[in-house]
C-alpha positions, 0 to 999 in steps of 0.5 A, a space after each residue: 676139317 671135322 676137328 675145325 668143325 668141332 671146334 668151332 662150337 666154341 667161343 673163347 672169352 666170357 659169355 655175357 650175363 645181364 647185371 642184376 637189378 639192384 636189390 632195393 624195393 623203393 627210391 625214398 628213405 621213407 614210404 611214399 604216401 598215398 596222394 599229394 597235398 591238393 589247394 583250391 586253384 588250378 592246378 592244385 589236385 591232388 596226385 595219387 602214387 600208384 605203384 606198378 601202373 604202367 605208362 602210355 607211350 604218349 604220355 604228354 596227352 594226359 595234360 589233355 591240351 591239343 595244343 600240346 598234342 600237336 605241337 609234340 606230333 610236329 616234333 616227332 615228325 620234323 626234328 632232325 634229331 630223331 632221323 640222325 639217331 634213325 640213321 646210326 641205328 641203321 649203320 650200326 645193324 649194317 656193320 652187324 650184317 657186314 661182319 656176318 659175312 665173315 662166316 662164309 667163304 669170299 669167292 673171287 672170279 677174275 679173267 686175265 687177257 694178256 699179249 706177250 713176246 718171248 725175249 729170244 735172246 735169253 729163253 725159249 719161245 713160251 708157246 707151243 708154236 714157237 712163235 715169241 709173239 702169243 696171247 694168253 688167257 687166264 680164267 679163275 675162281 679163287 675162294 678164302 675162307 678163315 673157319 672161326 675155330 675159336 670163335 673170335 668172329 662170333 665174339 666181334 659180331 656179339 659185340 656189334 650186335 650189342 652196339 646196334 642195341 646201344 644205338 636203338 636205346 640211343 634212339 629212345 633216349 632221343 624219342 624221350 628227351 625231345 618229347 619231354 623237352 617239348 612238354 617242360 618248354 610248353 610249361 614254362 612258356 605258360 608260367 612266363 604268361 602266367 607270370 606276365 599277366 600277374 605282373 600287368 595286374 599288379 601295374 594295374 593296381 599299383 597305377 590305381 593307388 597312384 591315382 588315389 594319391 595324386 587326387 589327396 596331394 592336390 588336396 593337401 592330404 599327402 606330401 608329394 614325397 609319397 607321391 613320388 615314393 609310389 611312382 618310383 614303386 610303379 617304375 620298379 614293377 614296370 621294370 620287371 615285366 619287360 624281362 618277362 617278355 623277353 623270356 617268354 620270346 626265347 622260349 617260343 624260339 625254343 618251342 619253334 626249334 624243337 619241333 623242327 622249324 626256324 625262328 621265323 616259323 614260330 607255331 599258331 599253339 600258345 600255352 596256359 596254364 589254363 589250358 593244362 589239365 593235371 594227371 591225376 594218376 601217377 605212376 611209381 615203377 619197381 627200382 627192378 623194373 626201372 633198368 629195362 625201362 631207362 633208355 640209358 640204362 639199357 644203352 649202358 648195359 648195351 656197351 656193356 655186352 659189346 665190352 664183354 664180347 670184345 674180350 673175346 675178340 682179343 683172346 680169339 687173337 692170340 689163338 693160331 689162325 686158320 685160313 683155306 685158300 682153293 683155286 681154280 681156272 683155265 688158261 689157254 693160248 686162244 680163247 675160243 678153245 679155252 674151254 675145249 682143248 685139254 691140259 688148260 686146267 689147273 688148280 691149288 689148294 692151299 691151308 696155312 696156320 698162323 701163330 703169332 710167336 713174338 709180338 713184344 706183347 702187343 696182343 696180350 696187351 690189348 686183351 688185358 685193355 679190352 678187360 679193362 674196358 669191361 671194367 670201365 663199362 661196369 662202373 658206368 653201368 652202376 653210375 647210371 643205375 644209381 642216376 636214374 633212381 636218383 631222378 626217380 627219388 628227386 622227380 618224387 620229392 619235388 612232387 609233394 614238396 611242389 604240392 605243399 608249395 602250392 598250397 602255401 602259395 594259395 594261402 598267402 595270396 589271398 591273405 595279401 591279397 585281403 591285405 592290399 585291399 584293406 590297405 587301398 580302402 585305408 588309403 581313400 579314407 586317410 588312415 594309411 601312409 603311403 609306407 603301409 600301402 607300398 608294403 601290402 602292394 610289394 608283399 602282394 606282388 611277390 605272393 601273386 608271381 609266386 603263385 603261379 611259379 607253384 603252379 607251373 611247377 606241379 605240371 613240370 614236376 608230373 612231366 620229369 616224373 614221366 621221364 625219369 621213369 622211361 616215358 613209356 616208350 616200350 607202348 609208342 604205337 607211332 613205331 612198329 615194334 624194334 626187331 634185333 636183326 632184320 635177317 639172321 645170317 649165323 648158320 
């Protein structure tokens, strides 16, 4: 017993080291600059990077809407996506606490009544009486216990340990993927608005100039094929905001789904772009401080301990197995003198060792697949690393090429704009075709839907810059702080 003792302070199989963070100090090729480019619209401020500033669990109440606010509280209350990861954290840390049970002894109670006839004719009455009719009562405590000399149990509660941790990054990882599927289905709903609005004021102004050359074809200034050439152009812009409309339908049932109710339960909270205010403040992690931020990096390095300690599991495995086997109880003709007549005790005690000695390599075979499994989790865990600074490094391209798009976009605007009015004017006084106005009108219609499209995109590039980075999850004040386990059984 005092060399199992000894030997069970040590544990077969590699012990699991965390990988080291990747050895780059940035996501660009080239430095980031200080701010973005800004335009004089909404939405056009320019961001600053600010390296190493850490970022608040609620993230989204930086666009300042309460309206988004509550619509994400919604989610994070009635979404089932959060209970079901909740609810496979919990399994996951009941199978931990199930396999700690594996330290300590399992002992057994049993109580055996039984009544019996002795065959005469070929055996001597069993009881003492002589009589072949006789009762008998068995009372037993049984203990097993399998000391885990090698460390095998230890190695399988490790790897159980680092699938809860899996499952509570899973968690996060649902925490962030809702809230920012929140934050980007409230940005697009404002852009389609924003969209459908610029539409019905190029209607509104295309219908105008119809009416302008109505007025100079009963007056014989035009011929009525230009007449018809700006009606067919109305029709085409009238054709394009019934798609609109449809989107903007999907995306409120999208919105309705995310925060848990059915198509019909639409919410009251209707997004702008107006209504949202710009961080003006962005944050940039470290790439080494990036990893122990991502969700799904965590969760890859998570599977990849539990692979490590599997490795120990299956080594453990092809070690000899110990197993004590002590009993004990009472056995008696009359129950009421069980317990007072002597010689009704007995017991054993029995210790085996078990070494598999042919297996047609069945045991070797799975510690060589569990190696490979290691390997497996390796290579996932690099991809998913490079995954996530890829985002990072995508989030911030699209954060200044967006705020140079934006700019663009203001400046062609106004100058189509100040074309389509000059254009209108020409038109009244007869110094224009329909041609010149039909193509100021088409070239005005495209600067004004682009415009908002480069809005919408700066709040969309800030929120996938927020994910990319971790969404802050390790600040949430919505959720006491995780604990590794709950109780703590290993002796």
């Amino acid at each position: 017993m005092v060399a199992l003792s000894l030997l069970s302070g040590c544990a077969v199989g590699p012990d699991f080291e965390p990988p080291a963070a990747p050895e780059v100090s940035g996501y660009t090729s080239q430095p980031l600059p200080q701010q973005t480019s800004d335009a004089d619209v909404k939405g056009g401020e320019a961001q600053r990077f600010v390296q190493g500033l850490d970022i608040p669990g609620q993230w989204w109440t930086l666009f300042h809407s309460a309206a988004l606010n509550n619509l994400v509280e919604q989610a994070l209350k009635n979404n089932p996506t959060l209970p079901a990861a909740e609810a496979a954290l919990r399994q996951a840390w009941e199978n931990v606490y199930a396999e700690q049970g594996a330290f300590f002894p399992a002992v057994t109670v049993s109580f055996s009544p039984s009544r019996n006839k002795t065959a005469t004719g070929a055996l001597s009455p069993a009881s003492a009486s002589g009589n072949p009719f006789y009762s008998l009562y068995t009372a037993q405590v049984a203990v097993s216990y399998m000391p885990d000399v090698f460390g095998g149990t230890r190695r399988q509660v490790e790897s159980l340990e680092a699938t809860a941790e899996y499952q509570r990054f899973q968690l996060e990882a649902a925490y962030l993927t809702l809230t920012s599927n929140v934050v980007a289905a409230a940005v697009q709903e404002a852009s389609l608005r924003g969209q459908i609005a610029a539409t019905e004021e190029i209607i509104k102004i295309e219908s105008a100039s119809l009416d302008i050359l109505r007025k100079q074809f009963q007056l014989g200034h035009v011929a009525g094929l230009d007449v018809a050439a700006v009606e067919a152009a109305l029709a085409q812009a009238q054709a394009t905001l019934p798609p609109l409309q449809k989107q903007l339908a999907v995306q409120r049932d999208l919105l309705t789904a995310l925060i848990g109710r059915f198509p019909s339960q639409q919410p009251a909270e209707k997004f702008e772009l107006a209504a949202l205010r710009l961080p003006q403040e962005l944050p940039v992690s470290l790439p080494s401080k990036l990893v122990e931020q991502r969700p799904d990096v965590q969760s890859a390095e998570a599977q990849l301990h539990a692979a490590s300690a599997s490795i120990g599991v299956a080594v453990a495995a092809r070690l000899p197995q110990f197993t004590l086997t002590p009993s004990a109880g009472l056995a008696s003709n009359q129950i009421d003198t069980m317990f007072m007549t002597p010689g009704t005790a007995f017991w054993t005690l029995v210790g085996t060792v078990t070494q598999t000695v042919f297996d047609a390599g069945t045991l070797l075979h799975k510690e060589r697949a569990a190696v490979a499994a290691f390997d497996e989790a390796a290579a996932m865990y690099r991809s998913t690393v490079i995954t996530a600074l890829q985002n990072v490094a995508d989030a911030l391209h699209a954060v200044q090429s967006d705020a140079e798009t934006l700019k663009a976009a203001v400046a062609a605007e106004s100058a189509a704009f100040k074309s389509l009015e000059i254009a209108r004017r020409q038109l009244q006084l007869g110094a224009i075709s329909y041609l010149g106005l039909l193509t100021a009108q088409t070239t005005y219609q495209t600067a004004l839907i682009a415009l908002v499209q480069a809005q919408a995109a700066r709040y969309a590039d800030t929120a996938a810059l927020f994910q990319a980075l971790g969404g802050g999850w390790w600040n949430r004040e919505d959720v006491a702080p995780a604990k590794k386990w709950d109780i703590e059984l290993i002796p």
